[in-house]
N, C-alpha and C positions, 0 to 999 in steps of 0.2 A: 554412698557407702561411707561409714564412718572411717576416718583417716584414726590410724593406729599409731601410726609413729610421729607425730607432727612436728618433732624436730629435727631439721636435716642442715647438713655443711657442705656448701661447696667447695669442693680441692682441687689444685690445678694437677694438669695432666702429668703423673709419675711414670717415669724408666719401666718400673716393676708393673705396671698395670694392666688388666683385662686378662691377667692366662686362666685359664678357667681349670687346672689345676689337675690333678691324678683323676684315672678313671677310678669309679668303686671295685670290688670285687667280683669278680663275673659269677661265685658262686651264688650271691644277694638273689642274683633276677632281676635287680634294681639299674634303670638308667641314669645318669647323670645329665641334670637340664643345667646348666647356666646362664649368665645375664652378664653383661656389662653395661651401665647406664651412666650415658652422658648429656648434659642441660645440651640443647639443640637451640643456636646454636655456635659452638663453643667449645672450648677443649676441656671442658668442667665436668667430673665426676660427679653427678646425684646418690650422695651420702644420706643414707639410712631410709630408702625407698623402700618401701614393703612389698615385694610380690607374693601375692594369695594365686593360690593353685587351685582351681573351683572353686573360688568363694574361701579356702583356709588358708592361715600365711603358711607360706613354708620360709620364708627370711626373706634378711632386711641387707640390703646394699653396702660394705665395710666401706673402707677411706678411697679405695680404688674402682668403686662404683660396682664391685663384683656380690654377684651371692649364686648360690648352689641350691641343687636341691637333690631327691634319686626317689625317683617314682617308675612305678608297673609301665610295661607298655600299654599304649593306650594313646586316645585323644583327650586335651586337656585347654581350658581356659586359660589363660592365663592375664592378671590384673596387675598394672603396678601403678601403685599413687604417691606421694610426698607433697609435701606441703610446700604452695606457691606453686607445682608444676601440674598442668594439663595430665590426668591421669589418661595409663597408656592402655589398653586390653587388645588381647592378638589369641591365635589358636596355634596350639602344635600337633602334630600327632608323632607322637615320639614312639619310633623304632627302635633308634640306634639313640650314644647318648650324639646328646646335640646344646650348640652354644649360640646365644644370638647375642651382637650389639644391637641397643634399646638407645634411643632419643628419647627425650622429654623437654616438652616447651613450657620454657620460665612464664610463670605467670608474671606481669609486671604489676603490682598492687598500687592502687591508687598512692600517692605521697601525701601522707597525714605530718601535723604540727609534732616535732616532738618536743618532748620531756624531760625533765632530768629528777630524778632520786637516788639523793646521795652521789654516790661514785659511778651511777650509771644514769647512760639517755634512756629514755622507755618512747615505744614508740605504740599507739593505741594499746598504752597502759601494761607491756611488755618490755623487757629489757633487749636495747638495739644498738650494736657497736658500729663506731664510728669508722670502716672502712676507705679513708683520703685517698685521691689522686692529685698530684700538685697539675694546673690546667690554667697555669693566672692568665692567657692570654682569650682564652676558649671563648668567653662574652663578646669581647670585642671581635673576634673572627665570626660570631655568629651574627653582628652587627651588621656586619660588613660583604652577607651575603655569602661567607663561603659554609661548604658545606664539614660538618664538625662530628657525622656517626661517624664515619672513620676510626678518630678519636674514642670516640664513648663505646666501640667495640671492641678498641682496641684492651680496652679496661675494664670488660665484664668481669663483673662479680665484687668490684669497687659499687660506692656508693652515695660517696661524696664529691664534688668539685671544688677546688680551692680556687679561688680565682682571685685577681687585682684589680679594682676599677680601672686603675689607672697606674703607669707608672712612669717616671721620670727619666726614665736610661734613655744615656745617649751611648750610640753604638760606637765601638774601638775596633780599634788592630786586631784584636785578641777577641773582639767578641763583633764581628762586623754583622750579624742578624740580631743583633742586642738592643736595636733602639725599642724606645718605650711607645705608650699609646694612651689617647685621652679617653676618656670616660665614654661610655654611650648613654645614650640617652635614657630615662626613668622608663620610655613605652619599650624600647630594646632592650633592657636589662629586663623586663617585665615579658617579654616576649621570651628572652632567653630563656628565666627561670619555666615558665610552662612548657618550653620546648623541651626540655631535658626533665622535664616532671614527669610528662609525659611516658617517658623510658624509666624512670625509676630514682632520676640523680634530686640528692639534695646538694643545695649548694652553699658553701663557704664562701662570702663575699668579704675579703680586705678592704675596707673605705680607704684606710691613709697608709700610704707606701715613702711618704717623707712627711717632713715637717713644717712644709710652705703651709703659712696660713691662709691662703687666698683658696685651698683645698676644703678647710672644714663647713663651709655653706654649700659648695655641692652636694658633701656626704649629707650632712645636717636632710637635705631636697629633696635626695635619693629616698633614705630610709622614709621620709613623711609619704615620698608619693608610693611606696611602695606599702604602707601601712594604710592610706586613704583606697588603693585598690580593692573594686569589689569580687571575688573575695581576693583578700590580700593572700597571695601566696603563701600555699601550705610549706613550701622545701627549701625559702630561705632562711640563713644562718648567716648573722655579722660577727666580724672581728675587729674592734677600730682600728686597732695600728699592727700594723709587721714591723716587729722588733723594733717596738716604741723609743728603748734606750739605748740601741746597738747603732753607732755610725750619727743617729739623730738624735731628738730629744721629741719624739710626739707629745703632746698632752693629751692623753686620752679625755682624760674628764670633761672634754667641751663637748662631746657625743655623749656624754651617761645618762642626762633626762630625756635626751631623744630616743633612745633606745628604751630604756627605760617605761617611756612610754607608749614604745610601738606594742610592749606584748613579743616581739621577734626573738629569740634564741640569740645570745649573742654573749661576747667575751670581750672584755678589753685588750688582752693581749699580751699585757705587760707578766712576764716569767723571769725575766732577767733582774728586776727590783721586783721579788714580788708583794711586797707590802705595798705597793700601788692596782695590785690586782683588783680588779671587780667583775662582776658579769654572774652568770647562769653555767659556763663551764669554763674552762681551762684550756689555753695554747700554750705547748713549751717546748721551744728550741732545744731540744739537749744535745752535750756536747758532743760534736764532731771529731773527736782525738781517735787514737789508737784503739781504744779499749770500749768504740762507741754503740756495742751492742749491749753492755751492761748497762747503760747510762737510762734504758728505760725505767731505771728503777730512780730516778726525777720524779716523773708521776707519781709515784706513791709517797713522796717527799710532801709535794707540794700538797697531797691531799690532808696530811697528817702533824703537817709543819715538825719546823726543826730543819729545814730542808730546801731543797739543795747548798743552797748558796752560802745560807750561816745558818747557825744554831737556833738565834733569834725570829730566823722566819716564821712568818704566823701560817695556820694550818687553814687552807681554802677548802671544803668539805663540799664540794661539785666536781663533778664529772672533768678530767684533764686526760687530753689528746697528744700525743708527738706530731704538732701539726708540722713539723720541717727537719728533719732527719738529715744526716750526709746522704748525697747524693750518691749513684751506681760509679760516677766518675772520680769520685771523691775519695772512696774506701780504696783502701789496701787490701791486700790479699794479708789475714791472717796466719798466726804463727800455726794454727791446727786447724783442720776443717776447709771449708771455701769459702770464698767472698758470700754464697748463696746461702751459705747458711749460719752467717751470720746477721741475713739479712732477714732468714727465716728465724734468731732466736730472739734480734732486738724487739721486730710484731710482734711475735709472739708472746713475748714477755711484757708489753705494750697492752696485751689485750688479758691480762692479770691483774698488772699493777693497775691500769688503765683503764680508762675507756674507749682505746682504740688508737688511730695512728693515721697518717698519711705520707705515700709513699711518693718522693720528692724525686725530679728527674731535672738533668739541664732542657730535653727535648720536653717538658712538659711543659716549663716556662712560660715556652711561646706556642702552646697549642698543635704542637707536633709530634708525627708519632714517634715509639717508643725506639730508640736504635735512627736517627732518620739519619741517613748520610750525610746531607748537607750540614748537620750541624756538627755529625763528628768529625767534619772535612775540617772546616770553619771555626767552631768551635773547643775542642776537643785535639787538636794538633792531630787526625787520625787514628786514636786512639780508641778503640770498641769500647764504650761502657757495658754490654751484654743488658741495657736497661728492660729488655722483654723479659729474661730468665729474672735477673732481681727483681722485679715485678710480681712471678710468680712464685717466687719465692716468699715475697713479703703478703701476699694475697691467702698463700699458708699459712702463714704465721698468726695472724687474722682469723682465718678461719677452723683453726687448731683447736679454740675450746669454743663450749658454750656462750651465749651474750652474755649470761649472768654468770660467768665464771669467779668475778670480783666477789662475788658476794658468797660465795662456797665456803672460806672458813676462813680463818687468820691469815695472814701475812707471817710468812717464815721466810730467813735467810740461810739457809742450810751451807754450812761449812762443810767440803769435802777435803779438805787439805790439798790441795792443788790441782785435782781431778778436772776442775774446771775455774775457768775465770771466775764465775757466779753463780749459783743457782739458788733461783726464786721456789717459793710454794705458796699457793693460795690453795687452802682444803685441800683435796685431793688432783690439783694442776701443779707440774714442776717445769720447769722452763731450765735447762742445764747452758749455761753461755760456755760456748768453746771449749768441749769434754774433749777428753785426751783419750777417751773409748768410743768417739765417736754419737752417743746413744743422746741427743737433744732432748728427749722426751720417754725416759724411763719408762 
């Protein structure tokens, strides 16, 4: 059956969700059928699912997986399909009116090489955003034999992995689960990427996490043996340096013909000088201050130059990610709104200006899950970062517009006189940072 709606968003699970809403009129004759549909399995709403009632749609699935309908008594088919999910068909015979919760299983589609044009990734030649989970430990755990769905469930409906080959922490007072880890090997990193292929993840591999140079012939090993792989892995993604000039001094350029010649998707890194930029897309740290949900609007700096940093920045016209964001533990509770939703307006603003974002956690670090005790015991003096809700939060924010929303109309800065810290427009997308009416999304 021809799929009618083929573009769908997954949103996390709302307060307000699934009431299936007033009955109709009892004069009509008409019963009231409803639906709530959720990805199975998952606390994910199926956005803009089509149910056909014999074969005709009667609607399509809003942001809270809900749709309606009021049909004669009677026995009835009932179809519902969405793109990427296992289409569902069931029978009713409706009396009285009546509501069901609906599953549907994610299809996981093979992971194809992506693309970049312009300001967006394309992914078999369609526009695909970059959904990050910060995970630098996750290779090395899977190395080492532990088992890591845990993790990658915990972060459905993400789609990216960030990972570190390797890092050089030595654990503290203050951070005593903080030691670092060496590299696994070309056939374990190669094992990793198809295990997590498998499921759906592409992955962000960090080569250099400092500036020892006894590091860059590993990287150099890595990227060759993973480009001499038959086939070389469709899901990875390199970035030579994590904050090439913050704390260190990396040279990226000792990786550019290597990379360069792998064919592999890959960035330099460098955002903080970005006249040292190179690559096929864009990573940029933006700032972590007070006011750091507006700050997505970096990416649109870096794409257009003039920006951020000085005047004189030159404009890099590829695709740019907020690959490292303030952390859940990091942020303040805002002067209006919640922590949550400013965590829903920087994504979200993210995936305008942007090409997307990845959502940065202490427990993600080291490959742990979201919220995990031990580290807020340990790490965190105690202190709840709520990392699962800003999670879902930031997963909204993500999944708020279209892939190719960038490319909808101009870039506007819309002055409200105080109404809000900032509000973005791209065409007909507005992103309102920290509205004093509450309304994020006009």
């Amino acid at each position: 059956m021809k799929r009618l709606f083929p573009l769908f968003l997954l949103l996390w699970l709302a307060c307000c969700g699934g009431n299936p809403g007033p009955n109709p009129d009892p004069d009509t004759g008409l019963l009231q059928f409803s639906i709530v549909v959720r990805a199975d399995p998952s606390k994910l709403f199926v956005v803009n699912a089509s149910m056909l009632v014999n074969d005709v749609l009667k609607a399509t699935t809003n942001a809270n997986g809900f749709a309606e309908t009021r049909l004669a008594k009677g026995a009835y088919t009932i179809h519902l399909e969405a793109q990427d999910f296992v289409p569902v068909t069931f029978t009713i015979d409706l009396t009285r009116h009546l509501h069901r919760d609906v599953k549907m299983t994610l299809i996981v589609p093979p992971v194809t090489p992506l693309s970049t044009s312009g300001p967006v990734f394309l992914r078999d030649g369609l526009p695909w955003r970059w959904r990050g989970v910060t995970a630098f430990k996750l290779a090395r755990l899977h190395a080492d034999g532990q088992n890591i769905d845990p993790f990658l469930d915990a972060y459905k409906g993400y789609n990216v992995l960030r990972i570190f080959d390797y890092v050089p922490w030595v654990a503290t007072p203050e951070r005593p689960l903080g030691a670092g880890w060496e590299s696994p090997t070309a056939q374990q990193t190669l094992a990793f990427l198809q295990y997590v292929g498998a499921k759906g993840w592409y992955v962000e591999i960090v080569l250099l996490t400092d500036d020892e140079p006894g590091r860059v012939q590993p990287a150099i090993n890595l990227v060759r043996a993973l480009t001499a792989a038959r086939p070389p892995p469709p899901n990875v993604i390199f970035e030579i340096g994590n904050e090439p000039s913050t704390n260190k001094h990396i040279d990226t350029s000792v990786l550019r013909s290597t990379l360069d010649a792998s064919g592999f998707l890959y960035s330099s890194g460098d955002y903080d000088d970005s006249p040292k930029f190179f690559g096929r897309f864009g990573t940029a740290h933006t700032p972590r201050d007070s006011e750091w949900p507006r700050k997505a609007h970096d990416l649109h700096e870096y794409y257009v130059g003039g920006g951020p940093n000085a005047p004189t920045d030159p404009k890099h016209p590829v695709p740019w990610i907020a690959d490292e964001p303030i952390r859940p533990d990091a942020a303040g509770q805002p002067p209006v709104m919640t922590k949550a939703d400013d965590f829903l307006c920087y994504f979200a603003a993210s995936a305008i200006l942007g090409a997307g974002a990845t959502f940065h956690s202490e427990t993600g670090k080291y490959g742990r899950l979201p919220d995990d005790p031990e580290i807020i015991a340990q790490h965190l003096k105690g202190v709840h970062p709520h990392e699962a809700e800003m999670a879902e939060a930031a997963l909204r924010g993500l999944t708020q517009f279209p892939d190719n929303a960038i490319l909808a109309g101009p870039y506007e800065r819309i002055d409200e006189h105080g109404a809000t810290l900032r509000t973005y427009k791209v065409g007909p997308h507005v992103v309102r940072i920290r509205p004093t009416d509450g309304r994020i999304f006009p």
